[in-house]
C-alpha positions as CSV (number, residue, x, y, z in Angstrom):
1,X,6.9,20.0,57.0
2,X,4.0,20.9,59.5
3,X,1.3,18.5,60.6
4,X,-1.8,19.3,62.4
5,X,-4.7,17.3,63.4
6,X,-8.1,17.1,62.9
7,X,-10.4,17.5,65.8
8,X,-13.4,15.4,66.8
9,X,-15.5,18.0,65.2
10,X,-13.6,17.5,62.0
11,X,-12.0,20.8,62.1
12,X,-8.3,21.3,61.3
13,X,-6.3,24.7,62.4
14,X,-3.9,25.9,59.5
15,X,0.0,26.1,61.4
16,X,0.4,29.7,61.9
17,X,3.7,29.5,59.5
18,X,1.6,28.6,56.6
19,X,-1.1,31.3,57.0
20,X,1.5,34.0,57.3
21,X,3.3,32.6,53.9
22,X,0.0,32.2,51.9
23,X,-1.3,35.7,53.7
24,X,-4.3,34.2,54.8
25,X,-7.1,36.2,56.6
26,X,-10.4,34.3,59.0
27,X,-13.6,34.3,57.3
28,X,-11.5,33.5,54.0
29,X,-12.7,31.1,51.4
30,X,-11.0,28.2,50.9
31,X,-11.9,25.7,47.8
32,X,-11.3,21.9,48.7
33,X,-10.2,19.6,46.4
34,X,-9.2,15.6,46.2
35,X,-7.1,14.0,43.9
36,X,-5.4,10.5,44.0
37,X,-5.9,10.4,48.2
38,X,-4.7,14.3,48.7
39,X,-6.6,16.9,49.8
40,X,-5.9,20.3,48.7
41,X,-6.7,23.7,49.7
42,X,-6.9,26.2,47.6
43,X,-7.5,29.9,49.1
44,X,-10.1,31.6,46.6
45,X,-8.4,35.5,45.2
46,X,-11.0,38.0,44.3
47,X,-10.7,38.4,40.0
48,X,-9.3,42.0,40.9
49,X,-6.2,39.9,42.4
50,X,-5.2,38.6,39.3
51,X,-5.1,42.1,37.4
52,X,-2.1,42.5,35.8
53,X,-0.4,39.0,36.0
54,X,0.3,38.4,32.4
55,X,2.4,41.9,32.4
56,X,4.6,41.6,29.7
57,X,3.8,38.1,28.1
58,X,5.2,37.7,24.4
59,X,1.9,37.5,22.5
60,X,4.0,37.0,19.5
61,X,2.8,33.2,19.1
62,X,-0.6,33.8,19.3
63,X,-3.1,33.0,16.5
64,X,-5.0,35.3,14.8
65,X,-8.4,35.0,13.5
66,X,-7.4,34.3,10.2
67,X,-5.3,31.1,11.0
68,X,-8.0,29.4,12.5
């Protein structure tokens, strides 16, 4: 596990490790969430990121219009 710290300005520097695994750029948008006491960071994808990503789900299950 990495730690950093936050400065005085409130700033905190993602470990170098951790921007090279999540392929993270500067000027990136990051979304900030809290839940339960954690904070979370959650890099934003452009739409055209997730083109693709369902490639060769079984739609077998799915409902028609009929059904519902």
């Amino acid at each position: 596990m990495t730690t950093t710290t936050i400065s005085p300005k409130f700033q905190v520097v993602i470990p170098k490790d951790v921007r090279n695994q999540l392929h993270l750029k500067a000027g990136q948008k990051m979304n900030v969430v809290t839940k339960g006491g954690v904070i979370y960071f959650i890099p934003e994808k452009p739409l055209a990121a997730f083109r693709g990503f369902l490639k060769g789900m079984d739609t077998g299950n799915v409902r028609e219009d009929e059904e519902r």
